[in-house]
N, C-alpha and C positions, 0 to 999 in steps of 0.2 A: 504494500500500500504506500503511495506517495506521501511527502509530506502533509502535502495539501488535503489531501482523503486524512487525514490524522487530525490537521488541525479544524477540517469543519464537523468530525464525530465529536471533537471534546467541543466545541459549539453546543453541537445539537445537546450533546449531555445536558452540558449546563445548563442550556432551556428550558429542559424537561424537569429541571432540579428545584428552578427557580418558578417557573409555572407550579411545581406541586407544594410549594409554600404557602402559608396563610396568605390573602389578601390582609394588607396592610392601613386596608379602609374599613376592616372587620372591627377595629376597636372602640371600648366603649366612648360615647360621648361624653358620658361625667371626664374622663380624660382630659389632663390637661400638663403643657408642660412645666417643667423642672428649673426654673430659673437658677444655673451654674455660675458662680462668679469665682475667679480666681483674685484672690487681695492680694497682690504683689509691692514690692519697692525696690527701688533700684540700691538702695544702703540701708543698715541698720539703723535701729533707735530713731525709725520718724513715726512708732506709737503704732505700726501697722497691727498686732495683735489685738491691741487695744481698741481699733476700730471693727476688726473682725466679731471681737466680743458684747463690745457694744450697742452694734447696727444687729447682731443676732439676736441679744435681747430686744432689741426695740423692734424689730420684727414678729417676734412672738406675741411682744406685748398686743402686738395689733391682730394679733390670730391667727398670723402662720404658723405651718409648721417647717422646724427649722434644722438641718441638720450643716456643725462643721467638722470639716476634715482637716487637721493638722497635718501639713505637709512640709512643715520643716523633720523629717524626717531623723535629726541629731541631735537638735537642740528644743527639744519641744515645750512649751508654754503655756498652752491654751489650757491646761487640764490645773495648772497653777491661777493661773490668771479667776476662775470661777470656782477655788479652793476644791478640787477632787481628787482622790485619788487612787485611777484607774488601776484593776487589778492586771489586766492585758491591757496591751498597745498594738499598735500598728506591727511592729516588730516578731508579735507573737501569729500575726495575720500572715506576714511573709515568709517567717518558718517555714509555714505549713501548722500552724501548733493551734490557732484557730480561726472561725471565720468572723466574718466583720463583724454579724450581729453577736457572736458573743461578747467582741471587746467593746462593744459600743457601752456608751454613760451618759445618764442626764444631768440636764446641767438645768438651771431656774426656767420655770414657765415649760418645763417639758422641751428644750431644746437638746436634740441629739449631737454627741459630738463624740467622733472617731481622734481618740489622742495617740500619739504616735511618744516614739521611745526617746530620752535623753541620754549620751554621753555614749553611742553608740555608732559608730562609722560604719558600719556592715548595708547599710542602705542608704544613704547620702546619695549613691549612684543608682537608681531602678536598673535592671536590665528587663528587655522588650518583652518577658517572661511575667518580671515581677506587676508590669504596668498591666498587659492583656488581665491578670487574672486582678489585679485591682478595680478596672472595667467593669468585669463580670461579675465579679462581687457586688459593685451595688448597681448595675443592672439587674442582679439576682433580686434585688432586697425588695421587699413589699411595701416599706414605707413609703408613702405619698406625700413625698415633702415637696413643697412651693420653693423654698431656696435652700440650695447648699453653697455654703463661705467653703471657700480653701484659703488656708492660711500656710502661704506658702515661706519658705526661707528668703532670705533679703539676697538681693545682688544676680547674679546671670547664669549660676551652675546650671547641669543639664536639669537638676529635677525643678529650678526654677518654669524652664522653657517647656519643660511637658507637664507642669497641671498650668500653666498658662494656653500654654495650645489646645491640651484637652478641655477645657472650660467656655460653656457658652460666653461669656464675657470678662474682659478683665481690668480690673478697677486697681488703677497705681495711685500708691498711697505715698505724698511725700511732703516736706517743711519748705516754708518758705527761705531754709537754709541751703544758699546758692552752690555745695555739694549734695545736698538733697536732690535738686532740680537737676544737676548737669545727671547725676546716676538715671533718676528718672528716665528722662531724654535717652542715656544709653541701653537701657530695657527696653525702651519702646522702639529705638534704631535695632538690636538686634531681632526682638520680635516679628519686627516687621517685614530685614534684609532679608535675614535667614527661614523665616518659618512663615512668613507672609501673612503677618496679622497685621489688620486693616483698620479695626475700630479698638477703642482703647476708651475707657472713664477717667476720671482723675478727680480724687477726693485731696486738698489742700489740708494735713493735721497742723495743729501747735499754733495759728493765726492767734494776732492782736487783733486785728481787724477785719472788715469782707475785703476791703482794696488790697489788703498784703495780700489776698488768698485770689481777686483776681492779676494781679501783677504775675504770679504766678503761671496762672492760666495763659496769660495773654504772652510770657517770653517762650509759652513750652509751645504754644502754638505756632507764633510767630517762626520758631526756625527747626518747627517740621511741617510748616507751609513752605517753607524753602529746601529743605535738605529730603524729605521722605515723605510716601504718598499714603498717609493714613489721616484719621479722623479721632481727635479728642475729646471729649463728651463731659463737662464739667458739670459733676455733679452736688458739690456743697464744699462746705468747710467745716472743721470744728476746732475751738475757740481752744488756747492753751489754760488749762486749770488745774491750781495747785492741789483742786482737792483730789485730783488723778495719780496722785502721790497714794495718799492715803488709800485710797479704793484701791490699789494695787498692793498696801501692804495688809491691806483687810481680807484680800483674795475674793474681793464683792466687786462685781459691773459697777462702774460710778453710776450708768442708770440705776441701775438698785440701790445704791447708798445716798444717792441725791437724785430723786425724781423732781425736784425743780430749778432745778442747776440750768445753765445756760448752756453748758456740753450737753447734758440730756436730751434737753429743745432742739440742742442740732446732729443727734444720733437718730433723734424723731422724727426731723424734717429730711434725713437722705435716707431710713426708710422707707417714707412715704412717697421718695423722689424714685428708687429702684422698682417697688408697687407700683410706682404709674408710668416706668419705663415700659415698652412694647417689648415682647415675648417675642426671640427670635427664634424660630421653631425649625429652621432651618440647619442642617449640618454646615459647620462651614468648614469641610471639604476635607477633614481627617477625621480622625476614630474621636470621638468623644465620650464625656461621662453622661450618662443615660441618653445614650444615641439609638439603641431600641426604641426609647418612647418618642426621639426627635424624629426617628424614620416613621413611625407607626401616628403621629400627627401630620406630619409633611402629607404622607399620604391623602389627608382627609381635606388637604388646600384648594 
């Protein structure tokens, strides 16, 4: 048989493979998608955890349900940050030793959060193995969550750039401290060169004011209007307060330990600004976290 007789049988295969699949317009209407955001920063210490945990509480508070995945994968936080402590990690998930939903923990208001291990090198690097079956894991998972936070490591390593690529959206988190901003800018330059991300959010932490927080906006745009072909989507700011000191030595959300704080007001107002962001239900064009549900709604466009 020629090659040609070879490569139109494994054609035909695959037609017949993909033809005998579910229709992917069969799913339920109550369906809906998974709004992914990856929290990213291009440097350490601009509060990125801190907004992760904050904007999840205040999303609960408003009736989601919310689950985060700690993906600094070394040096993890988030399981300190909301005083708990997990008896499995992430760590115990890549073993082999168990699966997500047993390591998973609640955290205030029934917020789920997958904590991942500290002081541990062994996973800093995914390989292509450890990422598919992280995929599939919470593809697998039953929970019907409206938003999952990834609270990824600061700076450009590989596992930066794959829960950033894996991730419906990714929202960079940085100070109006002019190495803050220049890091920034070089996440969202590699994101873009190398892996061809196109839309990008930007949350401004540690502001005096809203003009420091658009100053901000307006140099990061200004020269990736000139230098790179992507799109910045400002999303808010929140204000520097000392009591964020405390709330971090209390191991309590500042929204919980001051619900009338003026950082609250504005953990409340970029929740409510992601809620009334539009739902891209779209793949954009690799493997994704809950890309079953993004293929199985695309369908129904």
């Amino acid at each position: 048989m020629t090659n040609t007789s070879h490569t139109a049988a494994d054609q035909a295969k695959t037609l017949r493979e993909l033809n005998s699949l579910p229709s992917v317009t069969t799913s339920s209407p109550e369906e809906h998608a998974t709004s992914v955001y990856a929290i990213t920063s291009g440097k350490g210490g601009v509060g990125k955890t801190a907004v992760v945990a904050n904007l999840a509480y205040s999303l609960a508070k408003m009736g989601k349900n919310v689950l985060i995945l700690d993906a600094d994968l070394g040096l993890a936080n988030i399981d300190v940050v909301f005083g708990l402590s997990p008896a499995f990690n992430l760590n115990h998930f890549f073993n082999g030793e168990q699966d997500l939903q047993s390591i998973m923990v609640n955290g205030p208001l029934g917020i789920k959060i997958l904590p991942a291990g500290s002081g541990v090198q062994n996973f800093t690097r995914l390989d292509s193995d450890q990422k598919m079956r992280l995929l599939d894991g919470l593809d697998s998972m039953h929970n019907d969550f409206d938003f999952v936070l990834i609270d990824t490591e600061a700076g450009i390593s590989e596992n930066v750039t794959y829960f950033n690529t894996a991730a419906q959206e990714i929202l960079v988190v940085t100070t109006p401290d002019p190495t803050a901003i220049t890091d920034a800018y070089a996440l969202m330059k590699l994101l873009s060169t190398q892996y061809h991300e196109k839309r990008f959010n930007l949350v401004v932490n540690q502001i005096q004011n809203e003009e420091e927080a658009l100053d901000v906006y307006r140099k990061l745009t200004m020269v990736s209007n000139r230098y790179l072909d992507i799109s910045i989507d400002y999303l808010g700011s929140i204000p520097e307060d000392r009591q964020m000191i405390e709330s971090i030595r209390k191991q309590r959300v500042i929204s919980e330990l001051f619900p009338a704080s003026k950082i609250t007001q504005a953990f409340q107002k970029l929740a409510s600004q992601l809620c009334a962001e539009p739902s891209h239900t779209e793949p954009k064009g690799n493997i994704q976290f809950f890309w079953k549900k993004l293929l199985n709604l695309g369908g129904r466009r």
